[in-house]
C-alpha positions in Angstrom: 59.7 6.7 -107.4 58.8 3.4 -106.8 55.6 2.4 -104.2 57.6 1.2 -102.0 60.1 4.0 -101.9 56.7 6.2 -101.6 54.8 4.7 -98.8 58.6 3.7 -97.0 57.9 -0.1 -97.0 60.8 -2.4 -96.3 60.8 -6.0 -97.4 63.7 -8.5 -97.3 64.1 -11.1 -99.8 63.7 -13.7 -96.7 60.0 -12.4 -96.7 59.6 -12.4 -100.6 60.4 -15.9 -101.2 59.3 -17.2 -97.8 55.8 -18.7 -98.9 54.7 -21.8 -101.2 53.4 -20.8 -104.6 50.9 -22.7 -104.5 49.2 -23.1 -101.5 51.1 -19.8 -99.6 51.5 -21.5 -96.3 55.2 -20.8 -94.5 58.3 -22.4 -96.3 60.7 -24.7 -94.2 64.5 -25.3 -94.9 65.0 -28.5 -95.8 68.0 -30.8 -95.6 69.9 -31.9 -99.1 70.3 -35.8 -97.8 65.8 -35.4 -97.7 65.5 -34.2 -100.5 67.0 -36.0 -103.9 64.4 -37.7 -104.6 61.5 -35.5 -104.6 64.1 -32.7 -107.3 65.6 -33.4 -110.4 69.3 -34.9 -110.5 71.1 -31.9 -111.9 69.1 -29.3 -109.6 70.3 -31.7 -106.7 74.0 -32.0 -108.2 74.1 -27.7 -108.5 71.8 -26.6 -105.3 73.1 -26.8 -101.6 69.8 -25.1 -100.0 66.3 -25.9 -100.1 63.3 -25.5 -99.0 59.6 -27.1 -98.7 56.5 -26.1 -98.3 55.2 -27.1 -94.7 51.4 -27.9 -96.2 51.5 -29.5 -100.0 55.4 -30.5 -99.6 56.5 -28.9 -102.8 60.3 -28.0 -103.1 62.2 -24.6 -103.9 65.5 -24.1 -104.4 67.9 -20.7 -106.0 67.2 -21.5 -110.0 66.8 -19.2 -112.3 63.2 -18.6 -111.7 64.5 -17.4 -108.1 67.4 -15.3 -109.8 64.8 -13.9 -112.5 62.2 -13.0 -109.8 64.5 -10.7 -107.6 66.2 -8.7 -110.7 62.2 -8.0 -111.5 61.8 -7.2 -107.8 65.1 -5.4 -108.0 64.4 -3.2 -111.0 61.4 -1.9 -109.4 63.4 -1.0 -106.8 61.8 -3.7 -103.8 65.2 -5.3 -102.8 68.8 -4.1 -102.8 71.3 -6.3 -105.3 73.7 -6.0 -101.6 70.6 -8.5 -100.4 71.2 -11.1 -103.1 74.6 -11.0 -102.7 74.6 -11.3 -98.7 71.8 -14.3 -98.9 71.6 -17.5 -99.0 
């Protein structure tokens, strides 16, 4: 069993991946047109939605780190594959 199965704790994958890396300040969507130039061109051919971070401006998107991240936080049993599926 799991700590969060233990101690009951529910987190969404919105509240996972809702903070910069780097500087962890809130995450804002951010629209394709504003953002080709600040991702590379084959991440802004492939990806629809992004996001930036509202303090040190630095750009996220669904790659594979993102896909990698929640089968980790999957297999330890912190998300629900449903979520991933349901998401954005």
């Amino acid at each position: 069993m799991g700590v969060f199965n233990f101690f009951n704790l529910d987190i969404s994958i919105d509240e996972i991946f809702s903070r910069c890396l780097i500087c962890n300040k809130i995450l804002v969507r951010v629209e394709k047109e504003n953002i080709q130039e600040k991702v590379p061109s084959f991440v802004f051919e492939t990806q629809d939605c992004y996001s930036a971070c509202s303090c040190c401006g630095r750009v996220y998107w669904k790659g594979t780190h993102f896909i990698n991240s929640f089968e980790r936080f999957r297999s330890l049993g912190m998300v629900q594959y449903t979520e991933f599926i349901n998401g954005n």
